[in-house]
N, C-alpha and C positions, 0 to 999 in steps of 0.2 A: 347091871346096867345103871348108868349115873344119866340124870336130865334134871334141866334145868329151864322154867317154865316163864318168858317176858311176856308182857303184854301189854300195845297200845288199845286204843279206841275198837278196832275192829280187827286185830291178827293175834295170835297168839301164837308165840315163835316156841317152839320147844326144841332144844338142844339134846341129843341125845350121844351117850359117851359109850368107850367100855365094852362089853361083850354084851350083844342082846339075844335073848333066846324068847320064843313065842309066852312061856309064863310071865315074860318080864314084860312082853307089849300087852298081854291080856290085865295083867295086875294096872299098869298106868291107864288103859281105858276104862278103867273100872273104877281109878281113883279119878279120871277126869269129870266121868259120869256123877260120883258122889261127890262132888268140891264144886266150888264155886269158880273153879279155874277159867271153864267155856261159859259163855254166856250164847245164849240164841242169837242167831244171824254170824255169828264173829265166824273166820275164815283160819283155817290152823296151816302152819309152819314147819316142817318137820327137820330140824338141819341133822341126816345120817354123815357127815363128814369127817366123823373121829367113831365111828360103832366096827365090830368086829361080829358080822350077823353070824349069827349059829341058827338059822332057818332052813328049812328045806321048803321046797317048791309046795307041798301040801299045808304043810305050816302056815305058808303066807295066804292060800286059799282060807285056811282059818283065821287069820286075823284079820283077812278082808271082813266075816262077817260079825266080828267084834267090833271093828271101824266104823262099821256100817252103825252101829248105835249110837255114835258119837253126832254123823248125819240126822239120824231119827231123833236124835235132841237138841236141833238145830243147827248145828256149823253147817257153812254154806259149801267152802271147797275147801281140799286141802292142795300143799304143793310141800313137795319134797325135796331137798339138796343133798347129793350125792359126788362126790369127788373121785371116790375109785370109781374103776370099771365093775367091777364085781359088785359091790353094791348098788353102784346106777342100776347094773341092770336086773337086778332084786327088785328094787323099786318100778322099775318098768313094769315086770311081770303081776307085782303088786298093783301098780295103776291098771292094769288091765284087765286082774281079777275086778277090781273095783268097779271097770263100765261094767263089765258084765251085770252088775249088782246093782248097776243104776247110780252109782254115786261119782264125782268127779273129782280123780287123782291127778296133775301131772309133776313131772317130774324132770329135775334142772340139776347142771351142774353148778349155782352160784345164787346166792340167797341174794341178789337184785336181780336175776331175771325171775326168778320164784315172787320177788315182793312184786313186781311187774307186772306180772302173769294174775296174782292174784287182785290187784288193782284193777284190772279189766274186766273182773268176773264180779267186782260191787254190783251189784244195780244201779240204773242212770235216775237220777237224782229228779223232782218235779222240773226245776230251772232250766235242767239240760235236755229236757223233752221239749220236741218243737211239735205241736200239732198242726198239721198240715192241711189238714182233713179237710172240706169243702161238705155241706149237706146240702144235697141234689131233692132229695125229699123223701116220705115217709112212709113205709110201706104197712099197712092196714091191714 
């Protein structure tokens, strides 16, 4: 497995190449854990668009819960891009292990509706919060 790790302000896009098997996704969440790569709040990128998955369906249940650490160390969501069928729907079954487990996966065939997707999932800013509220009075 070959990847390759961009990153603006808040995304962190990883490319990932090549044939991947579960050692190879457990080894990168382990280095992402120990590296300064993720910072807290940032929202990750997963382009599968050139990978050759050697996973099985149990596999992926276990890297849900290695992912799951990468949540527990702050990232916000991830989104995934997937070009084949067969890998799309790897990653579906992956995003689904993931509700299951509380964390939020989804998954696209094109890294602008993924950057999209992930754009809506920022939190809303003080400015772009409008308070509407009215106090009627105070309860004692």
């Amino acid at each position: 497995m070959k990847y390759t790790i961009f990153k603006d302000t808040s995304v962190a896009t990883v490319v990932v190449a090549d044939a991947v098997t579960l050692q190879d996704c457990i080894r990168s969440v382990d280095g992402f854990l120990a590296g300064a790569s993720l910072e807290p709040g940032m929202q990750l990128l997963i382009d599968l668009t050139s990978v050759k998955p050697e996973l099985s369906f149990g596999e992926l249940r276990e890297l849900v819960w290695h992912v799951k650490k990468l949540i527990q160390s702050g990232v916000r969501n991830i989104a995934v891009t997937a070009a084949g069928d067969f890998v799309y729907g790897l990653a579906r079954v992956f995003s689904a292990y993931a509700d299951i487990d509380g964390f939020n996966v989804a998954v696209f065939r094109t890294q602008e509706k993924a950057r999209t997707w992930l754009e809506g999932c920022r939190p809303a800013t003080y400015p772009s919060i409008q308070n509407n509220t009215t106090v009627i009075g105070e309860i004692r």
